[in-house]
SEBA-660208 format. One line per 4 residues: number of its first residue (from 0); their letters; for each residue z, x, y of C-alpha. Coordinates in nm, 2 decimals. Layout:
! residues N
NUM> a> Z/X/Y  ...
***
This chain:
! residues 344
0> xxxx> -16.72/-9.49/11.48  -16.85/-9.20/11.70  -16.62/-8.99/11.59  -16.66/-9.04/11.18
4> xxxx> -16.97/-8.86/11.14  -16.83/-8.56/11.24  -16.52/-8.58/11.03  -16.74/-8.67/10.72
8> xxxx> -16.95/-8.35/10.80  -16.60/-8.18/10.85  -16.42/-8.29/10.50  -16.78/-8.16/10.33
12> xxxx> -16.69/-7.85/10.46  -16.35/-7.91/10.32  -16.55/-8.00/9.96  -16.73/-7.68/9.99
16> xxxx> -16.42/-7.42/10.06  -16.20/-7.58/9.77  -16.50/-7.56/9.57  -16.58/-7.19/9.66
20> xxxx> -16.22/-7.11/9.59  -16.17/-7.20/9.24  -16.54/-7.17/9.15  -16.51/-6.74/9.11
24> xxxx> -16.23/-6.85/8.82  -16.38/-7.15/8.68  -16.70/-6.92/8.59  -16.47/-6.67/8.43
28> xxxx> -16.32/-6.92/8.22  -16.68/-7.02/8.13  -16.76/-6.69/8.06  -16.45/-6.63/7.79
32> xxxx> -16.52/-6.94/7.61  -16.85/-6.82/7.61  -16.99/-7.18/7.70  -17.34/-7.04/7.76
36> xxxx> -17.67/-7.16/7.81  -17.95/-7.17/7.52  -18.33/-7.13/7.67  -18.58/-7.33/7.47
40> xxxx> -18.87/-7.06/7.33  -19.17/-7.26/7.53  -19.04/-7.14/7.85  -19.14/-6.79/8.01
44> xxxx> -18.99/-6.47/7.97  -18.81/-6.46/8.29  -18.57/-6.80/8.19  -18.53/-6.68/7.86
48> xxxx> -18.35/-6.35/8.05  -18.09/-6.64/8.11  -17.94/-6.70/7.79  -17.56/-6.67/7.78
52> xxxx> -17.53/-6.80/8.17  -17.27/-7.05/8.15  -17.34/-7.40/8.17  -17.14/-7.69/8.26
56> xxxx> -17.12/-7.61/8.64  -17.16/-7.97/8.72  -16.77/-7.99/8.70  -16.72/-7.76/9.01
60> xxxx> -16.90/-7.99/9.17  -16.80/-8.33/9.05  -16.37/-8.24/9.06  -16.34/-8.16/9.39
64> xxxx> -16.56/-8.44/9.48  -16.30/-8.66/9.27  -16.01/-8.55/9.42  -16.10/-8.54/9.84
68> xxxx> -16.29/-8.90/9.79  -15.94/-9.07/9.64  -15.70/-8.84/9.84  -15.89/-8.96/10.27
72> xxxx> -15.97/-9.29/10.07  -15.63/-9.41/9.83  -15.48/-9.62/10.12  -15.82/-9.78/10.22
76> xxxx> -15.92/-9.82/9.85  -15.57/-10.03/9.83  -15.63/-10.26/10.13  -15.97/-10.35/10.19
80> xxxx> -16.29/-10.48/9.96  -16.51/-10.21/10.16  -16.29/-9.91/10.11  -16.27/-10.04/9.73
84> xxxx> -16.64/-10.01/9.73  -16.61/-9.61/9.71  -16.50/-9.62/9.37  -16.84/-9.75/9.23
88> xxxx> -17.02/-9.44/9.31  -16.70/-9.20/9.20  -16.72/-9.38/8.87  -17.08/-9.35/8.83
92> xxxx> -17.03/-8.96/8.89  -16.78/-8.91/8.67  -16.99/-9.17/8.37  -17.30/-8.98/8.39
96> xxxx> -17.12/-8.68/8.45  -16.93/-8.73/8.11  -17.22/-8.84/7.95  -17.42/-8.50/8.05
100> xxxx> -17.14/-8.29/7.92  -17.16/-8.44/7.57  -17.56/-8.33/7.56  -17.42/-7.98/7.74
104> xxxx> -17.21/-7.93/7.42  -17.44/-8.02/7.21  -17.67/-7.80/7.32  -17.47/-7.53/7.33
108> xxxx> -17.43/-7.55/6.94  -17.65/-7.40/6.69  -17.69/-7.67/6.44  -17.95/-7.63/6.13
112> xxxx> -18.28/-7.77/6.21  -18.20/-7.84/6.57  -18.43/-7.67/6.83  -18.24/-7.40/7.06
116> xxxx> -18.07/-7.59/7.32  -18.14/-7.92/7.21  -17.84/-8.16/7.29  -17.79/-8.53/7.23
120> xxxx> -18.07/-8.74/7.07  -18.30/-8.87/7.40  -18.23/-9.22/7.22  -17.86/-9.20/7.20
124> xxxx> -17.87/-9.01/7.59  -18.11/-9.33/7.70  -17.89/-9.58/7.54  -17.58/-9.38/7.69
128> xxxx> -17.75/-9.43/8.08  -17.86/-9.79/8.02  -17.51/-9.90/7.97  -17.36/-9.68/8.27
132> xxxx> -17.64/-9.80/8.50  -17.62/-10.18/8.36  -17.28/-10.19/8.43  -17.30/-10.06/8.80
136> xxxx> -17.62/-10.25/8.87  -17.40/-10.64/8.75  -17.10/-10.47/8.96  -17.33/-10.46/9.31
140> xxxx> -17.48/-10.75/9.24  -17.17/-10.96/9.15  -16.90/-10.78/9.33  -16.92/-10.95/9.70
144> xxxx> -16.85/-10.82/10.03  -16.76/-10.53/9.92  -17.15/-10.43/9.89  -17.35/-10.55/10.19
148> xxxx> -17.66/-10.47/10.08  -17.63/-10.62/9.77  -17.95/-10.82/9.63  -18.13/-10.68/9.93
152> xxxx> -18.36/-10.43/10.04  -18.45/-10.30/10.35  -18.85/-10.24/10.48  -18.96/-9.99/10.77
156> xxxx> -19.08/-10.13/11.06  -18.90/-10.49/10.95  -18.55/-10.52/11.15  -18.38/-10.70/10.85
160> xxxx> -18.30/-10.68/10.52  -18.50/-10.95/10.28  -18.28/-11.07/9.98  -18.41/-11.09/9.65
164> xxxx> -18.28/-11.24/9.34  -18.01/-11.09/9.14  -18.24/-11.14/8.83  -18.47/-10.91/9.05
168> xxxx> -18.23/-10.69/9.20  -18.04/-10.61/8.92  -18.34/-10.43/8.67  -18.43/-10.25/8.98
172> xxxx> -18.10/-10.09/8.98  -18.07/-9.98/8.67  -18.43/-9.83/8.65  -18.34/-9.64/9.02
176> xxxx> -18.03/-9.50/8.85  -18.19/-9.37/8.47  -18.50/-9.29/8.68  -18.33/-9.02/8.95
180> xxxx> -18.07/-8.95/8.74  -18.39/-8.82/8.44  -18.52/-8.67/8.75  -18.25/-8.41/8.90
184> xxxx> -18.20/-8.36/8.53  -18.61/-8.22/8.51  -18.60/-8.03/8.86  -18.26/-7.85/8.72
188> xxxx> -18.49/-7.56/8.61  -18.47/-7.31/8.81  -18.19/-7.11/9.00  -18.04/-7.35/9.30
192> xxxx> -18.35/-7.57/9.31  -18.14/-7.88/9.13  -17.88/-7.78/9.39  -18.06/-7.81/9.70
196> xxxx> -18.26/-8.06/9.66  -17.96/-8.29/9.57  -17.77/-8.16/9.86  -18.08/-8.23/10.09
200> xxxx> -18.08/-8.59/9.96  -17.73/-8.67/9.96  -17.73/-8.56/10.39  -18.02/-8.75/10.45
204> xxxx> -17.82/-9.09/10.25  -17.50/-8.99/10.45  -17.67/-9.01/10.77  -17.84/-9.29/10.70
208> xxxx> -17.49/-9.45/10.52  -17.33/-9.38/10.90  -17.62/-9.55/11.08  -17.52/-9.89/10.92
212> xxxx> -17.12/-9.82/11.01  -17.09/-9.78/10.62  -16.81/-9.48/10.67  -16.68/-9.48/10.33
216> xxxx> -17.04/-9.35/10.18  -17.09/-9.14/10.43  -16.80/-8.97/10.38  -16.88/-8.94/10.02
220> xxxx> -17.22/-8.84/10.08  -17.08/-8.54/10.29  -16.84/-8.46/10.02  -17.15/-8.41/9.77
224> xxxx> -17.30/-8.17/10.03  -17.04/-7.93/10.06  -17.02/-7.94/9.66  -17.36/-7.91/9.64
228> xxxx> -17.32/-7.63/9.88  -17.04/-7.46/9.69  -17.22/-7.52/9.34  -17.51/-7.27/9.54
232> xxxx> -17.28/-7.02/9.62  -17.30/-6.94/9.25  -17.62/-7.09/9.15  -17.80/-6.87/9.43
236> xxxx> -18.07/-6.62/9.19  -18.00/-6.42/9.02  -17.75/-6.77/8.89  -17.42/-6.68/8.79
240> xxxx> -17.35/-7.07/8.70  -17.60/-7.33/8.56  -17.56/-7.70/8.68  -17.62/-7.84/8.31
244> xxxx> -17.70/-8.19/8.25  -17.35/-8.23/8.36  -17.42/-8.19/8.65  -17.79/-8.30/8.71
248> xxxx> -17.74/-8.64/8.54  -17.43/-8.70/8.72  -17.58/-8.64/9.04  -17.91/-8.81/9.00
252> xxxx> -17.73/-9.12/8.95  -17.54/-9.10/9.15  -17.79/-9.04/9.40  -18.02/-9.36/9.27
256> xxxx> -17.60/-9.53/9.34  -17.64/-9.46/9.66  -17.98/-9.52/9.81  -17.95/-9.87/9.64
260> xxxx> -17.59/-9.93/9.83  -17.75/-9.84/10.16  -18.08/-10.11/10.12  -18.28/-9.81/10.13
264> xxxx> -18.38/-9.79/9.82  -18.76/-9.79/9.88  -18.74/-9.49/10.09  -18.56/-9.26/9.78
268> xxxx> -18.91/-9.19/9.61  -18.97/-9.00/9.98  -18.63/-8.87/10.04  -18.61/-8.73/9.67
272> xxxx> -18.99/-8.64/9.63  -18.95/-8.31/9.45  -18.78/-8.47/9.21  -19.02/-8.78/9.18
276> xxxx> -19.29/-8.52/9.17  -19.13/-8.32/8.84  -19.12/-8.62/8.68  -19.43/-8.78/8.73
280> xxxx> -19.54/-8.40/8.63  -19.38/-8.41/8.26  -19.49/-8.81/8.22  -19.89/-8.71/8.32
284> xxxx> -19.84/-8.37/8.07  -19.72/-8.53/7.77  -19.97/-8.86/7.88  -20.29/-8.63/7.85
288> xxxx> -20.18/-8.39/7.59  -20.12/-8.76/7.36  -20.47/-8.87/7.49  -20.64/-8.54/7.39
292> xxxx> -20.47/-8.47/7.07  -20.69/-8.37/6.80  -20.60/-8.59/6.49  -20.67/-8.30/6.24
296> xxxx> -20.45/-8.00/6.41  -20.25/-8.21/6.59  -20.30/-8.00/6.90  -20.37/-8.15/7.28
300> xxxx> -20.44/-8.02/7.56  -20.22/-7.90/7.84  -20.26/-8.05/8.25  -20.07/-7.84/8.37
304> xxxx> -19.98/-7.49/8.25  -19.61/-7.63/8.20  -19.41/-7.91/8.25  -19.19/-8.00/8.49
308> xxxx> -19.39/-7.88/8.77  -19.17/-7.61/8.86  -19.26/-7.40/8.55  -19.64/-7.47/8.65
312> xxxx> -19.63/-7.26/8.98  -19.41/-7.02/8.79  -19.65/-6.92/8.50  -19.93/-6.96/8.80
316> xxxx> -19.76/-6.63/8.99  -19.47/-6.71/9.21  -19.19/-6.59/9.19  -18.87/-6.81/9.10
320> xxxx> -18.75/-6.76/9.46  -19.03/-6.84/9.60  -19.12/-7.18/9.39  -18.74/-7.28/9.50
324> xxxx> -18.78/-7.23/9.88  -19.10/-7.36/9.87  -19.00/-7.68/9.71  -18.67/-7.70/9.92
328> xxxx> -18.89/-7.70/10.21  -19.07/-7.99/10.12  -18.74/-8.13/10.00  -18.62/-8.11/10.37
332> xxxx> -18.94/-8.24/10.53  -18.92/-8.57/10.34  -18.53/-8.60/10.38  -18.62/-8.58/10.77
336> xxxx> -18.91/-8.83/10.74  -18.73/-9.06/10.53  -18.42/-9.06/10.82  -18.68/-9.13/11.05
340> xxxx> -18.86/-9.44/10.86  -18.50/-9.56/10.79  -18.45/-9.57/11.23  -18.74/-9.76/11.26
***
């Protein structure tokens, strides 16, 4: 085992190189299809300079991914229940991954009385992520050995995981999933912010993935970082590439996957706290706008300048750069902490 953390950290490097590679032609293809980003009119002058970026960069991260996971893993996949446990993640990236390409294209398309960028329905996108996340949530539940933290959850400070009921377990899941996977989709607003923060995340997992002797996610996990990685060489401002929700909702739940196949899913609202934080940012805006409305103009009033919270501290005077490194700082910081709460 001493010897798989670095070969996880080396095939993420792998991730990153293959990704790098084809990612210079995979924009240009973008580009001549002219699969571009539309920028809704509420948002300030500098995103609206974005318009015509192409979108759908979540598939230079999620193919390589893909391809490395099943290529080190097709033999172990074959033979053991554990190795077989790597294709529940892979199949929830590509699901949600799917899923957020169908709202990409939607979006992309100027439809009569749709608003500019608008994709799928949020009902049909909702109904969409509950059936992904249902399905994955019975499949650790049910599945067996090949999920040892299955029905359980790990504490700090307690030196052993408590089980809980599958009736318990299993709605737990499912929220976890639609929740982080809503929430890379809200921090995917500014350029490499979605990106980072992921990446951070998906480190902190792996390390924590290779503490419990679980080698399989780890190696995944690390795979996700170089992507990640490679996805910024391009994403880095001024963005050449946007993630899309192809990306951002294939990542976020992936991400929920994976906290929840470690036992440690208690500690993802700390590891992933910039993206907790833009959510709980848009549910408190449109919360107090509803409880200030006036009934006559139908007008409410604003908590924060604009919602997600990125946008706030954008239209407050920092720059994009600066609200991304700022935020990616933080990101770090509780990645670290989280690591540490998950030794103790």
């Amino acid at each position: 085992m001493a010897g798989q953390l670095p070969f996880a950290i080396t095939v993420g490097g792998i991730s990153f190189l293959l990704a790098v590679i084809w990612g210079g032609p995979f924009v240009e293809v973008l580009r001549r299809l002219k699969i571009g980003k539309l920028i809704r009119d509420v948002l300030s002058a500098n995103q609206q300079k974005k318009v015509g970026t192409p979108t759908m960069g979540g598939i230079l991260i999620i193919v390589p991914v893909i391809l490395i996971a099943l290529g080190l893993n097709l033999v172990n996949v074959i033979r053991t229940v554990t190795g077989a446990s790597i294709l529940l993640p892979l199949v929830v990236l590509i699901g949600f991954g799917a899923l957020g390409m169908i709202d990409d294209w939607e979006g992309i398309q100027r439809s009569q009385g749709r608003p500019v960028g608008e994709g799928i329905s949020p009902r049909a996108k909702f109904i969409g992520q509950l059936i992904l996340a249902t399905g994955v949530a019975l499949m650790i539940s049910f599945y067996g050995g090949g999920f040892q933290f299955a029905n359980q959850v790990t504490i700090p400070l307690i030196p052993f995981a408590i089980k809980i009921s599958p009736i318990i377990f299993v709605p737990i899941t499912v929220f976890y999933i639609i929740g982080m996977s809503n929430a890379i989709n809200f921090t995917d607003g500014m350029d490499g912010l979605a990106g980072i923060i992921s990446a951070s995340a998906f480190a902190a997992y792996g390390v924590i993935a290779y503490l419990q002797g679980q080698i399989f996610l780890t190696q995944f996990c690390f795979l996700l970082v170089g992507a990640c990685f490679a996805f910024l060489w391009f994403n880095a401002h001024p963005a050449q590439l946007f993630m899309g929700d192809t990306g951002s909702l294939a990542l976020g739940a992936t991400l929920g996957t994976v906290a929840i196949m470690t036992g440690q899913w208690l500690l993802l609202p700390i590891i992933a706290i910039v993206p907790v934080a833009e959510t709980i940012s848009v549910i408190l805006q449109v919360a107090y706008f509803k409880r200030t409305k006036n009934p006559l103009t139908g007008q409410g009033k604003r908590l924060f300048r604009q919602a997600p919270i990125h946008h706030h501290f954008e239209m407050s005077g920092w720059s994009e750069t600066q609200v991304v490194q700022r935020f990616w700082l933080i990101g770090l910081l509780a990645a670290i902490f989280g690591v540490a709460l998950a030794l103790i």
